[in-house]
N, C-alpha and C positions, 0 to 999 in steps of 0.2 A: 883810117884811124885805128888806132891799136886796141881799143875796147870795143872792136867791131870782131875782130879775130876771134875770139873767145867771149862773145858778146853772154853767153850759157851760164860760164861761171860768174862773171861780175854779176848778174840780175841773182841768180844762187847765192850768193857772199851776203850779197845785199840783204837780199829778204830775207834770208836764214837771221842775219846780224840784228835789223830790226826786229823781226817776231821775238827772236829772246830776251834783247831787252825790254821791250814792251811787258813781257810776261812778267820777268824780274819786276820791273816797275808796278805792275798791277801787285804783286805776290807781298811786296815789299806796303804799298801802301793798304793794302786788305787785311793782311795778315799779323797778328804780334810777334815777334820774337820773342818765347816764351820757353822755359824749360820743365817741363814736359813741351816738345814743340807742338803749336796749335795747328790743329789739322779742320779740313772742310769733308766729309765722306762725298766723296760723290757716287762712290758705290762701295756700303758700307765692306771694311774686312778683305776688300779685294783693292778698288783704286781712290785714293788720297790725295788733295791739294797739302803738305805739308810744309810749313817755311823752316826753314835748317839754313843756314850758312857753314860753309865748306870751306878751310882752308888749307885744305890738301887737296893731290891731286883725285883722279877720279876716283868714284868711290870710297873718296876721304883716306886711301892712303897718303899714308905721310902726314897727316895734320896735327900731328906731336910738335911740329915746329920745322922750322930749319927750309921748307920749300921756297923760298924767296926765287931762286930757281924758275921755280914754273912760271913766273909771268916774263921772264928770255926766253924761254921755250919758245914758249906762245908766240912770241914778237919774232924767234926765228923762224919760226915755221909758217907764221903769216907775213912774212917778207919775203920767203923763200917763194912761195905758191902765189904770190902776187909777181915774184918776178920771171917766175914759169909760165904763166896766162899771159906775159906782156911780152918777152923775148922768146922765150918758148913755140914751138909749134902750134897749129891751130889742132886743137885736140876734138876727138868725135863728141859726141852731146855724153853720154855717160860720162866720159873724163871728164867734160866742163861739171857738170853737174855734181860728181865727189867730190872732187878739191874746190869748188866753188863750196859746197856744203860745209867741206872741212874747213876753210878759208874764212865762211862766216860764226863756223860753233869756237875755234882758236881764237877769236879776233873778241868773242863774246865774254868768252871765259878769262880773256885776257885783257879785256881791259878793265874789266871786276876787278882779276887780281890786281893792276896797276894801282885803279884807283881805292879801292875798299880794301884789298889784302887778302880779298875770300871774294865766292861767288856765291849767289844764292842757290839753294837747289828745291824744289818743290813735287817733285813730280815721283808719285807714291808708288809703288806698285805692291800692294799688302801680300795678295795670294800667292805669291811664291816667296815673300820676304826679301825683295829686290832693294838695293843702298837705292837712297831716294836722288835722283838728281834734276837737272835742266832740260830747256832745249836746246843750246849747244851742244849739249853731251849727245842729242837724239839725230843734229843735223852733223854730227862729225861720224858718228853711227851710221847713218846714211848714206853720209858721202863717201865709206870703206864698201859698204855694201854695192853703189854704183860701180866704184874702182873696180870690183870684183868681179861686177858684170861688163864691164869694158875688157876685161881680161879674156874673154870669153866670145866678144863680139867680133866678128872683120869685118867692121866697118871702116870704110874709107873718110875722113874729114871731107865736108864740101868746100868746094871753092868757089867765088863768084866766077859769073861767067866773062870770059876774056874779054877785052876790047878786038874786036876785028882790025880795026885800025892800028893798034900795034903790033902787027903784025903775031901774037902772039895767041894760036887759039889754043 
């Protein structure tokens, strides 16, 4: 079965995809849209629940207009890595695990844009004055940083064990 190949990334896609909308949904039902936006301290001056909608790309460049763009992005580059995981080689567990990260923060941020035109972003980081964003943004983060460490490792992909019977050990 083909989702057996890169079994690493689809469960990655997945639960990246759920966790952030989950969050969104929580953020979105909790929270006002409000300008001053309404924020939760969870530790005051340093980290922030804040709701903000986004409709530029990361860290709100671009959100003067005109990125209609970013939700093709999104759709190519979550069809490209979908079609990488499925005709592509069977990749070591770090590779499944970035583009499976990346695979679910694209897929997350992009179907926002499809369907809303923005994404929500919540996630504060006061003490160094960080743009506030998602957890897409944090699982496609992630999943550069495994890439990176795939770069790094010689590991071999596993293969199931042969059939003795076909002649093939």
């Amino acid at each position: 079965m083909k989702f057996q190949k890169n079994r690493i990334f689809w469960i990655a896609a997945i639960l990246s995809l759920i966790v952030d909308h989950l969050t969104k949904f929580w953020v979105v039902q909790t929270l006002e849209l409000t300008s001053p936006p309404q924020t939760i301290p969870l530790w005051p001056d340093v980290f922030h629940f804040t709701y903000v909608i986004n409709t530029g790309a990361a860290f709100s460049l671009f959100s003067n207009g005109g990125v209609f763009w970013l939700r093709w992005l999104s759709l190519g580059v979550s069809l490209g890595l979908m079609a990488l995981a499925w005709w592509g080689p069977r990749f070591i567990r770090w590779e499944q695990t970035g583009y499976g990260l990346i695979l679910g923060g694209a897929l997350g941020n992009g179907i926002d844009r499809f369907i809303s035109g923005h994404v929500v972003d919540f996630l504060d980081f006061r003490l160094i004055q960080f743009p506030i964003f998602n957890l897409a943004d944090v699982s496609i983060n992630i999943g550069i940083i495994c890439l990176l460490i795939a770069m790094f490792i010689h590991e071999h992909p596993r293969h199931p064990p042969s059939d003795p019977s076909s002649g093939n050990l």
